[in-house]
C-alpha atoms as one frame of an Amber mdcrd trajectory, in Angstrom:
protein
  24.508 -22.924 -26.428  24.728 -18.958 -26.872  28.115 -18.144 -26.834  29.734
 -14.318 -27.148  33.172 -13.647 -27.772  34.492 -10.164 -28.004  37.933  -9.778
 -29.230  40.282  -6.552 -30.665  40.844  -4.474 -27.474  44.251  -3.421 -26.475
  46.197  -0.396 -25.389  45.937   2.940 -27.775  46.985   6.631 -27.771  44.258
   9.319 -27.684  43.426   9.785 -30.969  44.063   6.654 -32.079  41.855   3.552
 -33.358  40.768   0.197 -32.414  38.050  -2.728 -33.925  36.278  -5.059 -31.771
  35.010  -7.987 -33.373  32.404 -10.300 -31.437  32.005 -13.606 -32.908  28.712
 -15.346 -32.093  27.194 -18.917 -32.217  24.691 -20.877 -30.971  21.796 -19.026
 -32.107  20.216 -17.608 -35.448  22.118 -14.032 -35.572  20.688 -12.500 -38.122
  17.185 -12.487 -36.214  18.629 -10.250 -33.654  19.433  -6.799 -32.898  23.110
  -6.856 -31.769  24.420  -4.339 -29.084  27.766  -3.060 -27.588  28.200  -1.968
 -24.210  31.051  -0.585 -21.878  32.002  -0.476 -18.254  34.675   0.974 -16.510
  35.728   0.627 -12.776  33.281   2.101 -10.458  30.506   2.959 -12.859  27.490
   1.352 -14.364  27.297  -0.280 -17.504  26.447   2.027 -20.431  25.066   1.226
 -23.894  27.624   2.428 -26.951  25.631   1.239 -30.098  23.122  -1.262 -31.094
  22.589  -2.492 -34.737  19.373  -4.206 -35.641  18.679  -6.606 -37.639  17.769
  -4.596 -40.776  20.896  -2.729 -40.285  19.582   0.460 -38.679  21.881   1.861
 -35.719  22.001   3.764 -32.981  24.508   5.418 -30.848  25.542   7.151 -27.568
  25.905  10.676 -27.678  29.132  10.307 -26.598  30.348   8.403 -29.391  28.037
   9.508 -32.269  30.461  10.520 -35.151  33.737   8.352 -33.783  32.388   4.911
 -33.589  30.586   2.821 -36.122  28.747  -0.301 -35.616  28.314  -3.012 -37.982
  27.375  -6.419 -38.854  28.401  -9.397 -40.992  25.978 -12.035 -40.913  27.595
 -14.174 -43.243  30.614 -14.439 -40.413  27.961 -14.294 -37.058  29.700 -11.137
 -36.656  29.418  -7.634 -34.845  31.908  -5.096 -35.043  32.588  -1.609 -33.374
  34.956   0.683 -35.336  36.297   3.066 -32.132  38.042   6.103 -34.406  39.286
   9.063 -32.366  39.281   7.695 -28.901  39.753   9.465 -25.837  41.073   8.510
 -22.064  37.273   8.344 -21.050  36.787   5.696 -23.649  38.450   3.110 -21.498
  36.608   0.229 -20.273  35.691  -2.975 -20.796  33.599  -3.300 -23.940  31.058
  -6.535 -24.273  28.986  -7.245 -26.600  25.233  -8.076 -26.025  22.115  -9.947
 -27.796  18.301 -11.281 -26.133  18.309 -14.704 -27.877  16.744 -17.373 -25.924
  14.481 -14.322 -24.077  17.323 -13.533 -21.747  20.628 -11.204 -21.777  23.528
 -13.181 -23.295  26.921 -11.299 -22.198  30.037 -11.941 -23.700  33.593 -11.944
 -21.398  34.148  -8.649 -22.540  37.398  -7.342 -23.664  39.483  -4.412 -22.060
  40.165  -1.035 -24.071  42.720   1.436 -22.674  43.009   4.605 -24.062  46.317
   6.205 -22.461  49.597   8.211 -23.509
């Protein structure tokens, strides 16, 4: 089955760095666009980046030039480089892929960004 597992969040200083992995199986990754999302208490769900499955990428404006997206699909692998983070980067990040025709959600993983 499609499984999702986000790992690499943690506590951090503002200013400071983090690198979620999300390790994926059960379906043929390299045939689909991969795609990082966030949540924090109280608000919706926003999208962060998406990488497809040429490689192209896009981000939120709020991240563009801090975070990187990327891709191994050697490993079954999507990562999110999160350089220069800030207090309103906290949330829960989860990674996110439509194989099977349906949203497939990871557990998530928490990042706090806090002095």
């Amino acid at each position: 089955q499609v499984q999702l597992v986000e790992s690499g969040g943690g506590l951090v200083q503002p200013g400071g760095s983090l690198r979620l992995s999300c390790a994926a199986s059960g379906f043929t990754f390299s045939r689909f666009a991969m795609t990082w999302y966030r949540q924090d208490l109280g608000k919706e769900r926003e999208l962060v980046a998406t990488i497809r499955t040429g490689g192209t990428t896009n981000y939120a404006d709020s991240v563009k030039g801090r975070f990187t997206i990327s891709r191994d699909n050697a490993k079954n692998t999507v990562y999110l480089q999160m350089n220069s983070l800030k207090p309103e980067d906290t949330a829960v990040y989860y990674c996110n892929c439509n194989a099977g025709g349906r949203p497939r959600w990871g557990q998530g993983t928490q990042v706090t960004v806090s002095s």
